[in-house]
BALOBA-1460 file (C-alpha; in Angstrom, 3 decimals):
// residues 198
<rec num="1" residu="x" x="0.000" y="0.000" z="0.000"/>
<rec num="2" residu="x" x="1.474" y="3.395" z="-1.123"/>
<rec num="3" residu="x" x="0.925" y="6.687" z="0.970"/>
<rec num="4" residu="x" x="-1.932" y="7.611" z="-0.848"/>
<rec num="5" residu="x" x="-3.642" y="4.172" z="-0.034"/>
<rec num="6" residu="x" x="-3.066" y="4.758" z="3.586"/>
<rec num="7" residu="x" x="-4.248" y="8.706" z="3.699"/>
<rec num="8" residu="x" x="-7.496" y="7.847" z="2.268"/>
<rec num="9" residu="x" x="-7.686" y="4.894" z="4.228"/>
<rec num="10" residu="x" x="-7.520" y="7.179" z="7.266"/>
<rec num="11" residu="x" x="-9.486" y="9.318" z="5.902"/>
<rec num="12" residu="x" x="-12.340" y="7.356" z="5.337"/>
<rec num="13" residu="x" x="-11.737" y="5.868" z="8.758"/>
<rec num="14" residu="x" x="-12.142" y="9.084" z="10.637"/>
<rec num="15" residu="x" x="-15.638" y="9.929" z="8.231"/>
<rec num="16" residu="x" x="-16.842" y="6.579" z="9.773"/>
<rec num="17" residu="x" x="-16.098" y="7.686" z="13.179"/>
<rec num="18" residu="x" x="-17.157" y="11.157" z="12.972"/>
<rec num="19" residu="x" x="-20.368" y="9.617" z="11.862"/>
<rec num="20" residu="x" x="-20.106" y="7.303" z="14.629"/>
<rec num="21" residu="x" x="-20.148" y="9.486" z="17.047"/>
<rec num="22" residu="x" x="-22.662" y="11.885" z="15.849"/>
<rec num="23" residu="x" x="-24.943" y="8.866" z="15.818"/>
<rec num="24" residu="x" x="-24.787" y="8.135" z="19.454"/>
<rec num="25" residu="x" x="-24.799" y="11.870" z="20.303"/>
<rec num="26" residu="x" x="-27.803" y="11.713" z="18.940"/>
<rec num="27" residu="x" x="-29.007" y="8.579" z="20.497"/>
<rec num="28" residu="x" x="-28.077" y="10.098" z="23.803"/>
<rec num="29" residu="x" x="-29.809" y="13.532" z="23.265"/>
<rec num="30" residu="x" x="-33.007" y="10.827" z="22.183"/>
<rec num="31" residu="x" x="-32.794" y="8.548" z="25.633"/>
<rec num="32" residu="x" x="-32.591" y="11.587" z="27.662"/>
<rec num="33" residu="x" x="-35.588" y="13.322" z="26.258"/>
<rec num="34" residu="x" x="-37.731" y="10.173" z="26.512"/>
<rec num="35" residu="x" x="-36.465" y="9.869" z="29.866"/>
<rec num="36" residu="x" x="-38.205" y="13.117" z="30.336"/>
<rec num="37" residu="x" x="-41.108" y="11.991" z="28.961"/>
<rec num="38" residu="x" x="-41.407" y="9.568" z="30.912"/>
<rec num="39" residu="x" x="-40.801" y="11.031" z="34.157"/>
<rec num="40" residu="x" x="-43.615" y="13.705" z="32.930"/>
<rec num="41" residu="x" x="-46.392" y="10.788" z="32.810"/>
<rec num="42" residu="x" x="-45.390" y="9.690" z="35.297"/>
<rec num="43" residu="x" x="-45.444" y="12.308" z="37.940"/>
<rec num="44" residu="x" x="-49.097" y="13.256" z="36.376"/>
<rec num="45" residu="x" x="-50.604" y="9.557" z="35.876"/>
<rec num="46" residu="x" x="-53.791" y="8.951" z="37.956"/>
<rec num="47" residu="x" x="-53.769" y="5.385" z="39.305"/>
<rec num="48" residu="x" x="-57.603" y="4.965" z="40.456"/>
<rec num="49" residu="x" x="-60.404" y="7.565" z="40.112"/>
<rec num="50" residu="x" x="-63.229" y="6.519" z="42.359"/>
<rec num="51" residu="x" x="-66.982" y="7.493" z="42.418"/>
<rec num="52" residu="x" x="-69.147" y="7.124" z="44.855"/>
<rec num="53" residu="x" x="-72.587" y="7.438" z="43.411"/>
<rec num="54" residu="x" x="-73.976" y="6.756" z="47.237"/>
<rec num="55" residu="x" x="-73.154" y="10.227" z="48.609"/>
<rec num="56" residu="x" x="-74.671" y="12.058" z="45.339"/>
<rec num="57" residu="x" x="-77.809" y="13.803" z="46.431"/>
<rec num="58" residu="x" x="-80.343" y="14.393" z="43.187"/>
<rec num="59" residu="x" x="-82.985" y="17.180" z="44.299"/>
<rec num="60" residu="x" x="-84.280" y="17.400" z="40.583"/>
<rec num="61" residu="x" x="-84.684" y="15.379" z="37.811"/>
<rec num="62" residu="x" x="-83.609" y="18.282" z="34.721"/>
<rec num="63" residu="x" x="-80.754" y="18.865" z="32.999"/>
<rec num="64" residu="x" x="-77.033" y="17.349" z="32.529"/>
<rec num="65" residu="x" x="-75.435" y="15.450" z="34.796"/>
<rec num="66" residu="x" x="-71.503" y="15.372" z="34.052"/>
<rec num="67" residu="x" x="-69.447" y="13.239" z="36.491"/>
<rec num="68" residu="x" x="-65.519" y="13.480" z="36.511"/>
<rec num="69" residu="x" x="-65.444" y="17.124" z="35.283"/>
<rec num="70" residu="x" x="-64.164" y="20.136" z="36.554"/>
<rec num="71" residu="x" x="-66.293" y="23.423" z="36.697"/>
<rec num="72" residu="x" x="-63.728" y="24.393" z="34.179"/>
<rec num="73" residu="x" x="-63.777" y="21.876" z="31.744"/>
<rec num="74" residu="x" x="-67.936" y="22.345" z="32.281"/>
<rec num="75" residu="x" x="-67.758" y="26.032" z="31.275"/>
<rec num="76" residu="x" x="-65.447" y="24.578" z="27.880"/>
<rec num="77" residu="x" x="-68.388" y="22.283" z="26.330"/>
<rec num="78" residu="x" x="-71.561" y="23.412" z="24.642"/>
<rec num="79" residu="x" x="-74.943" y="22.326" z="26.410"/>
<rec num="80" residu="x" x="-76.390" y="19.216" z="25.445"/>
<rec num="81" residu="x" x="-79.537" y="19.160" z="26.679"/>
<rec num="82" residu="x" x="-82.997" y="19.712" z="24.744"/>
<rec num="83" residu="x" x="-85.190" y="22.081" z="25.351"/>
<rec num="84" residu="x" x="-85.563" y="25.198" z="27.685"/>
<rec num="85" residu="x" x="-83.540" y="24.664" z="31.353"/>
<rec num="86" residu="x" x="-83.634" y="26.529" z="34.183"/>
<rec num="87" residu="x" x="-80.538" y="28.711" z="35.457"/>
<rec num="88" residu="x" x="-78.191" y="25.802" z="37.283"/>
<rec num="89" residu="x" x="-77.715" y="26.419" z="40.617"/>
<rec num="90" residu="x" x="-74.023" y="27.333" z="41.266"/>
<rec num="91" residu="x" x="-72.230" y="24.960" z="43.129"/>
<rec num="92" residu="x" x="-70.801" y="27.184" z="45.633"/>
<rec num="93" residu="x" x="-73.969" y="28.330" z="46.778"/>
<rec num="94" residu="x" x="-74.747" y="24.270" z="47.861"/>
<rec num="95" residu="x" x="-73.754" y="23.054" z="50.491"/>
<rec num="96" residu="x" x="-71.456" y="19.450" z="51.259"/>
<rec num="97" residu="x" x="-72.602" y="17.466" z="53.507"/>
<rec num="98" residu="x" x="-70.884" y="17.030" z="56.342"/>
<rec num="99" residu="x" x="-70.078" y="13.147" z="55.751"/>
<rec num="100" residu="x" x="-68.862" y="14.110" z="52.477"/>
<rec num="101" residu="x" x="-66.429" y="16.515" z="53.720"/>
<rec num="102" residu="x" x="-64.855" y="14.285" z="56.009"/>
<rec num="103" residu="x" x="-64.431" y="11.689" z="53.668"/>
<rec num="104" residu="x" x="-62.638" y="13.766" z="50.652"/>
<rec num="105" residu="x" x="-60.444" y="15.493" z="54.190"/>
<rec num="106" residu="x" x="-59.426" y="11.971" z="55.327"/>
<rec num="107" residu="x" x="-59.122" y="10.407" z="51.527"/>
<rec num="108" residu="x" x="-56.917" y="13.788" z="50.709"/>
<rec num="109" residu="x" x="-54.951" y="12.825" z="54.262"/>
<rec num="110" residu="x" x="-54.373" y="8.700" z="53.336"/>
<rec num="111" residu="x" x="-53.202" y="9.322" z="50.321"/>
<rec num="112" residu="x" x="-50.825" y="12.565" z="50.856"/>
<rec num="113" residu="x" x="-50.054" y="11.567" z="54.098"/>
<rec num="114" residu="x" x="-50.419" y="7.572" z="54.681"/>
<rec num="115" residu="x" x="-46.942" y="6.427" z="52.340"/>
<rec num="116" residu="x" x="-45.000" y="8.371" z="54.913"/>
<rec num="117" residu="x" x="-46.749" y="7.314" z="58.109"/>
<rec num="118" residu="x" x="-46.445" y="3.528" z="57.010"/>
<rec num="119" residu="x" x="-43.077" y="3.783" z="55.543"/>
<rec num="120" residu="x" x="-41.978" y="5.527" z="59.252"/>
<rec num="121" residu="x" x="-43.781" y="2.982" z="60.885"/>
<rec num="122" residu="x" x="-42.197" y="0.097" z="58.977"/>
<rec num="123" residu="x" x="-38.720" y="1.869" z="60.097"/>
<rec num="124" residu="x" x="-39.575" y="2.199" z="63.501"/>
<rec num="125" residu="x" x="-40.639" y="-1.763" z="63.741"/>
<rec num="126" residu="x" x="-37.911" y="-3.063" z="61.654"/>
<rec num="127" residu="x" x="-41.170" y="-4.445" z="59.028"/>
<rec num="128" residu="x" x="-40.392" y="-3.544" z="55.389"/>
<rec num="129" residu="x" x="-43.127" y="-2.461" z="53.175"/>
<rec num="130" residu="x" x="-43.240" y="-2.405" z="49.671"/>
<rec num="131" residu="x" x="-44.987" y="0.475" z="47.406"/>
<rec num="132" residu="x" x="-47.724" y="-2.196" z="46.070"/>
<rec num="133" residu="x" x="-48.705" y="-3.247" z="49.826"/>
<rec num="134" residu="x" x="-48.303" y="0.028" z="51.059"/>
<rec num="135" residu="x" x="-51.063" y="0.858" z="48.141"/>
<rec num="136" residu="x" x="-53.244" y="-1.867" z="49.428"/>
<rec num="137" residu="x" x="-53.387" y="-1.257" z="53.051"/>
<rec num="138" residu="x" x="-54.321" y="2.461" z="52.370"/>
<rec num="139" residu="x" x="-56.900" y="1.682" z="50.116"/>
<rec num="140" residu="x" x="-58.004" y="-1.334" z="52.195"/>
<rec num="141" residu="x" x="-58.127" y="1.809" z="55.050"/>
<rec num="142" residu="x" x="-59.934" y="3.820" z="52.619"/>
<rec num="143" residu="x" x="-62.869" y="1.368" z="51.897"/>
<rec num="144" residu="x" x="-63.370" y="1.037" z="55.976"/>
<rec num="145" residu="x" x="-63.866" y="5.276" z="56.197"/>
<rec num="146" residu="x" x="-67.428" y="5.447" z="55.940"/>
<rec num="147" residu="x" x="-68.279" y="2.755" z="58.837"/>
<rec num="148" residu="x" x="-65.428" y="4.882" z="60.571"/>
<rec num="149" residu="x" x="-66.752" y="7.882" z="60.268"/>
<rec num="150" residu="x" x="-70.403" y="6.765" z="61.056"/>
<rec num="151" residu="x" x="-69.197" y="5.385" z="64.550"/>
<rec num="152" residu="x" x="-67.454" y="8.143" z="65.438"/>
<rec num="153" residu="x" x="-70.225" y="11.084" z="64.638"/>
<rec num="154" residu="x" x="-72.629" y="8.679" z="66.652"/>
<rec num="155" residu="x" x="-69.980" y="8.521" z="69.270"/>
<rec num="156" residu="x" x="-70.048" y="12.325" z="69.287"/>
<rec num="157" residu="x" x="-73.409" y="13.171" z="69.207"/>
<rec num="158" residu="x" x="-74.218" y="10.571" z="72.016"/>
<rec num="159" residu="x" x="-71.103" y="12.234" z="74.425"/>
<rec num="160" residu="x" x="-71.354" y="15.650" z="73.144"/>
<rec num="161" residu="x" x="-74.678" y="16.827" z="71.905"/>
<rec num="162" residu="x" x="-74.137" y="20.698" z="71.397"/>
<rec num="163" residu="x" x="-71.307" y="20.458" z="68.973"/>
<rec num="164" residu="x" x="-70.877" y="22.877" z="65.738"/>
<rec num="165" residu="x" x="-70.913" y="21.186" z="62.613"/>
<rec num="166" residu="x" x="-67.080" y="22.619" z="62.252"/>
<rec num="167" residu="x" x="-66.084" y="21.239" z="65.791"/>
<rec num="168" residu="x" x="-68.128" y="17.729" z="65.188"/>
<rec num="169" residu="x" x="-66.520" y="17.825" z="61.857"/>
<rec num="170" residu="x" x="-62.768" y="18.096" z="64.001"/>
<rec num="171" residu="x" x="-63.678" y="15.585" z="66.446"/>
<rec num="172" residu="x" x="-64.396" y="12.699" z="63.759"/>
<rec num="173" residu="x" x="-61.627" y="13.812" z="61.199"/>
<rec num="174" residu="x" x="-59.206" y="13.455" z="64.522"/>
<rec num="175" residu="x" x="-60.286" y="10.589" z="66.218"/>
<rec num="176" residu="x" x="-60.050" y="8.248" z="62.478"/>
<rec num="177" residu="x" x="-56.900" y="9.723" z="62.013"/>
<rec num="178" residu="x" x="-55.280" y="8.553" z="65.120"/>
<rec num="179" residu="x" x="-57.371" y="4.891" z="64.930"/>
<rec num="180" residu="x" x="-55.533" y="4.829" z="61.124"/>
<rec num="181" residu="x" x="-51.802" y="5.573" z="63.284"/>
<rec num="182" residu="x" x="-52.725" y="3.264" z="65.826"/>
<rec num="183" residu="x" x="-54.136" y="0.924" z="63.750"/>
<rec num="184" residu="x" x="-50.976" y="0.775" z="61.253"/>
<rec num="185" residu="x" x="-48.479" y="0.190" z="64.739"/>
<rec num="186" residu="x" x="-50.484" y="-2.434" z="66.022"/>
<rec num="187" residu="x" x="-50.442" y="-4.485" z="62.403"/>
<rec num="188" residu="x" x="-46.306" y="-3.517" z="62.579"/>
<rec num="189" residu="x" x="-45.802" y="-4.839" z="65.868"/>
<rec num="190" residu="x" x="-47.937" y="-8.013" z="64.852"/>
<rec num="191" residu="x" x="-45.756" y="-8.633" z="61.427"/>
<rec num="192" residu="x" x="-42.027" y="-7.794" z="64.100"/>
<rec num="193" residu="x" x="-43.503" y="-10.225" z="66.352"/>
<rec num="194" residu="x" x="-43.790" y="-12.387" z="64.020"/>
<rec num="195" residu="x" x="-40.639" y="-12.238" z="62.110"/>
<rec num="196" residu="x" x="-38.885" y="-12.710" z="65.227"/>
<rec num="197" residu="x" x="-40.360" y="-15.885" z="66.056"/>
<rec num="198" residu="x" x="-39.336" y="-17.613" z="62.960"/>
């Protein structure tokens, strides 16, 4: 091979790299902005949307019922309905019953609060929890709030008869809050104990 030969050879040898490495620049730049992506849905995926057609309170039987939308997405579509309505009633004006308000208060407080209470918990008793059973046992909590809250506004009205909605509406909110703490370090205890003996 004369001089030539091997110059071109070189040559093409560095194209090919140059290419080369442009191509998995590329590829990088690609991986990291699907990583991204990803991360995005993520962060903003809804696991489970639950209803609960039992606490819906129909007064009248007129007009469009929308469930799962927001008052904005509501002012967004056209009306659907035939004929002549009345004027809805704004929302704002109603008021939630008192049940209700618990149970979207302690819901809001399980699931922004309850990974970190059982995840401390499982620290303090030495009882690892994964994220698909820490999942479970608050939703298995969740599912037990209305019998909860029921025996504790009985409770209340029975001791304490001359209680403000707002202070009645304390008292429950409270008292299932620290039966969900206590609840959670009796079951660690139980799984320690456990693990221990075998």
């Amino acid at each position: 091979m004369n001089f030539y030969d091997w110059n071109h050879y070189l040559y093409e040898l560095q194209q090919v790299n140059q290419q080369q490495q442009n191509q998995i620049r590329e590829l990088q730049e690609r991986i990291q902005q699907l990583e991204s992506l990803v991360q995005e849905k993520s962060t903003n995926m809804v696991e489970r949307v639950e209803y609960h057609f039992d606490q819906l309170k129909i007064e009248r039987l007129d007009g469009t019922l929308h469930i799962g939308l927001s008052p904005n997405d509501l002012a967004n579509i056209d009306d659907l309905g035939l004929g002549n309505h009345p004027p809805a009633v704004n929302p704002s004006n109603q008021q939630i019953p008192l049940n209700q308000q618990i149970m979207t208060e302690l819901t809001n407080y399980l699931h922004h609060d309850g990974p970190s209470l059982i995840q401390n918990l499982a620290k303090e008793y030495n009882c690892p929890i994964d994220v698909h059973f820490q999942s479970t046992l608050i939703h298995d909590m969740q599912k037990q709030l209305p019998q909860r809250i029921a025996y504790y506004n009985e409770e209340a009205t029975k001791q304490r008869s001359k209680l403000s909605n707002e202070e009645l509406k304390n008292y429950i909110i409270d008292k299932v809050k620290k039966e969900i703490s206590h609840s959670l370090s009796m079951y660690m205890q139980g799984n320690n104990e456990k693990g221990e003996e075998s």
